[in-house]
Steps between C-alpha positions, in 0.01 A plus 500: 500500500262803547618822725216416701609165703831670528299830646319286770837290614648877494295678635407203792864573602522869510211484766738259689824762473239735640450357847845347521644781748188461699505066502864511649496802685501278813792292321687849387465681868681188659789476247563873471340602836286755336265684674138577333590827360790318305306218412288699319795663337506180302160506398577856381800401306276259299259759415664787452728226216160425350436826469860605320438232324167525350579880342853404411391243272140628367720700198702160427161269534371728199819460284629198523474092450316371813650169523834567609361809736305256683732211507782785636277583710405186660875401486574810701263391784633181536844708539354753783316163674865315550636848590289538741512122606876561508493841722764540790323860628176706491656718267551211228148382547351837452719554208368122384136582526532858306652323206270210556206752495635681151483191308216355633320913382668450173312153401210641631469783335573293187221234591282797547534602169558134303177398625254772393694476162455131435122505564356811388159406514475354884804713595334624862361152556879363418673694743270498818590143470838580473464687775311214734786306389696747748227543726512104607852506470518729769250341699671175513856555422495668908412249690713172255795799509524511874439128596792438207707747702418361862594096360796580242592861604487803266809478309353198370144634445646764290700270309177288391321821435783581251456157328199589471597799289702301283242296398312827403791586275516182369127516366591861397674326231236338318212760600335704199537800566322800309691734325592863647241739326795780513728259340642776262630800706313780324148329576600524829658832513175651295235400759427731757444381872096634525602619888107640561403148473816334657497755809180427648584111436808548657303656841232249489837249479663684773175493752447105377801377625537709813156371616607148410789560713426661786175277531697185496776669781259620725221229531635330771532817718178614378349194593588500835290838529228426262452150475596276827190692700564420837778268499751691328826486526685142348213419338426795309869479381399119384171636342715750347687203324172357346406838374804566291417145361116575442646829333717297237235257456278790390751655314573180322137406470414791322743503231458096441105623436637801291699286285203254463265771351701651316403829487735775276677760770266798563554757756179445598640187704762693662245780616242245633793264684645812655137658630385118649837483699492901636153410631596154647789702665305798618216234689826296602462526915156350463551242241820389611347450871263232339709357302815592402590204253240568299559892505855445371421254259205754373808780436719300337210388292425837391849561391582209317450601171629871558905447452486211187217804336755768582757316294310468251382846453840626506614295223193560277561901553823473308544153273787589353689574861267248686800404763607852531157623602362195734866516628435880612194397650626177701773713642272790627341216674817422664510849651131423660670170633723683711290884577134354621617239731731735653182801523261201611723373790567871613137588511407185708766531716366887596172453425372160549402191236225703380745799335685185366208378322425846395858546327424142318146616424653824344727311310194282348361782409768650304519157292101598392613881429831415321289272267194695416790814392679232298151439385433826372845590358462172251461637156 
């Protein structure tokens, strides 16, 4: 079997892991009667795992045989899932969804790299598919995660998620997967990280993900401002809702029509994506007033192709360390995850919706700038 159907499954599943804190918060508060700022202590845990894991295992990705890596991997989430399933106190769960979040970086990072390598010639195209792969399994692995939770409660949601898992690690058994380029130590050890390229990759990474973030965590309260009009309130907070699914669907659309022309990874992309969605941003008040659906589906559009390109660029900088370098990249995005949601909710909360928008817009921008100095740093 190809690396690719294995990719999609994979990758269809990491998007679930990634709104799993957020499906059973409700679920999680009750059992552990957690208030908000500890429920998204869990959410944390996760990401802050991914990230560990992503850097720890870029090296390793670029050394050795992928097969058992991934099926380790896989095995390893299945383990954190019935740890978690199985936790008596906050403390275990958080300590459940860190290690759960480490291997779930680790096969990502190594999908990141397999699949570029195995198709050469339609690598970009490859992996923003990949990547909507993740995109709808975030969008429906919320809402079939909580109503799982709500009928058979979440130990046992997180139990089928971890069968789940095993089945991954089953097909990472009879998967092809390519061969390390770095497979001898001294290719690896030779080739230099090119860090004028990967630096402004990494910023445009780091700006990508914080928008994608904060964008998705503040709709609803921005839609109460900007988009219920006159009859704010509960349903701008249900508007909200359909604007972080418009926002996916862009997202997703996007890289689906990506994939489908397949057109090779340019910077150019990332620079054009990242200058539509700063303007969308910066007009936000107005366009979201009209309609906000379509505004948020417009951004995510925009985007789409930005983080599967970014990947891709990283790799192709250093072929002989591909997972090292995209791995470096990933994890600066990591660090956007946590800093522009955090600067975007402190400037609405002092300043209004509008300085919130203006944070995001910033942030848009910097994906544009961060890819036109990658741009010019390419030999």
């Amino acid at each position: 079997m190809s690396v690719m159907p294995l990719a999609l499954l994979a990758f269809f599943a990491f998007g679930v892991l990634l709104v799993l804190p957020g499906a059973l918060q409700p679920v999680f508060a009750d059992a552990f009667a957690l208030d908000l700022a500890q429920s998204g202590g869990i959410a944390s845990a996760l990401l802050i795992g991914v990230g560990a894991g992503v850097v720890a295992s870029g090296p390793l990705v670029d050394r050795a045989a992928r097969r058992p890596l991934f099926v380790g991997a896989s095995l390893a989430c299945v383990a954190a899932l019935i740890a978690a399933a199985c936790a008596a106190s906050y403390g275990a769960l958080l300590a459940a969804f860190a290690a759960l979040g480490v291997a779930g970086g680790c096969y990502e990072t190594l999908l990141n790299a397999a699949v570029p390598e195995a198709f050469p010639e339609r690598a970009a195209a490859r992996l923003s598919l990949a990547h909507a792969a993740a995109t709808l399994g975030a969008a429906l692995g919320a809402p079939l995660l909580a109503r799982a939770a709500l009928a058979s409660g979440w130990p046992a949601t997180l139990a089928a998620l971890a069968v789940l898992f095993a089945g991954l690690a089953a097909l990472g058994l009879v998967a092809r997967f390519p061969e390390p380029p770095g497979s001898a130590a001294r290719v690896v050890a030779k080739a230099a990280l090119p860090l004028r390229v990967l630096a402004p990759l990494a910023l445009a990474a780091c700006a990508y993900v914080g928008v994608e973030t904060a964008f998705s965590a503040l709709l609803p309260a921005l839609a109460r401002v900007l988009g219920a009009g006159e009859q704010a309130g509960w349903l701008g907070f249900a508007r909200g809702s359909l604007a972080i699914s418009g926002f996916w669907v862009g997202l997703f659309a996007a890289r689906v029509l990506f994939a489908r022309m397949s057109l090779p990874a340019r910077p150019r992309e990332l620079v054009l994506g990242g200058a539509a969605a700063a303007l969308l941003l910066a007009l936000g008040a107005p366009l979201a007033a009209q309609a906000l659906e379509l505004w948020s589906a417009a951004i995510g559009f925009a985007l789409g192709a930005v983080f599967p390109v970014l990947v891709v660029l990283a790799g192709d900088a250093a072929p002989p360390r591909r997972a090292t370098a995209l791995a470096l990249v990933v994890a600066a995005g990591s660090i956007g995850g946590g800093a522009i949601p955090w600067l975007a909710g402190e400037a609405g909360g002092a300043l209004g919706a509008g300085a919130a928008l203006a944070v995001l817009a910033a942030g848009s921008a910097a994906i544009a700038c961060g890819a036109a100095l990658a741009r010019r740093a390419r030999p």
